[in-house]
VOGU-3710 file (C-alpha; in Angstrom, 3 decimals, decimal comma):
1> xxxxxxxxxx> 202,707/5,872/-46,911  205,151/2,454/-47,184  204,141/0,068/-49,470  206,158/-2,976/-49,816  205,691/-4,161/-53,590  205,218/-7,798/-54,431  207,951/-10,172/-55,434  205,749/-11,083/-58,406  206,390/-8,697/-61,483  202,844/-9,348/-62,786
11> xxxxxxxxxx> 201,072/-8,385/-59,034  204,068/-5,246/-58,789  202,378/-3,859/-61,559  198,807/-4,511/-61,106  199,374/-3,007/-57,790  201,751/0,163/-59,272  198,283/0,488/-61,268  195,745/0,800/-59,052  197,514/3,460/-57,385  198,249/5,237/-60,239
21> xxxxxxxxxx> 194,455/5,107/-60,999  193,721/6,217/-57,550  195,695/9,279/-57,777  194,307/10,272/-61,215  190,739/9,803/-59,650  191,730/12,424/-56,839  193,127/15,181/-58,915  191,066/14,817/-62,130  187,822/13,302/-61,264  188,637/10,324/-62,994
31> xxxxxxxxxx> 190,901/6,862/-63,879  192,813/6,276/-66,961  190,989/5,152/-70,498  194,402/2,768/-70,664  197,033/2,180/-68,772  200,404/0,097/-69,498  203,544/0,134/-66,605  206,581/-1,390/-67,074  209,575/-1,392/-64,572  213,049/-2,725/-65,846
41> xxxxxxxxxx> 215,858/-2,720/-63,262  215,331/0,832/-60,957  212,611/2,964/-64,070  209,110/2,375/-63,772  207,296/3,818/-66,849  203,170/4,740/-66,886  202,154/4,872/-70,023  198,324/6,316/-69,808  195,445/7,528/-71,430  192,988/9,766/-70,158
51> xxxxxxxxxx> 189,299/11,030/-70,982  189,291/14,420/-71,869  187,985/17,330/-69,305  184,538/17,975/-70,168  185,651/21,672/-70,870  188,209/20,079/-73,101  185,751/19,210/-75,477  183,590/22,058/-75,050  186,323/24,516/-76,263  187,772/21,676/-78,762
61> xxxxx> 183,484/22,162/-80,153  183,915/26,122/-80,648  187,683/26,132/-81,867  189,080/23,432/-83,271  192,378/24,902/-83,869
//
């Protein structure tokens, strides 16, 4: 797939984003709780936050630890 990204730093990243989001959706089920990107000069940086698996939280229930 080519994407060309937007001259405009505020649409690059909304853009960066929402295929970010897309991608979690495939592999996990589901988007991002929060999401931040930055790109300075060639780096582009996701910062993200995900719900946990539901069988996260089942074992996190039983042990803690």
């Amino acid at each position: 797939m080519i994407v060309i990204l937007p001259i405009n730093a505020n649409e690059t990243k909304k853009l960066l984003s929402h295929m970010y989001n897309e991608v979690s959706k495939e592999l996990f089920g589901f988007g991002t709780t929060l999401l931040k990107v930055t790109v300075e000069q060639n780096v582009i940086t996701f910062q993200a936050k995900h719900r946990r698996a539901p069988r996260s939280e089942a074992l996190e229930g039983k042990f803690p630890a």
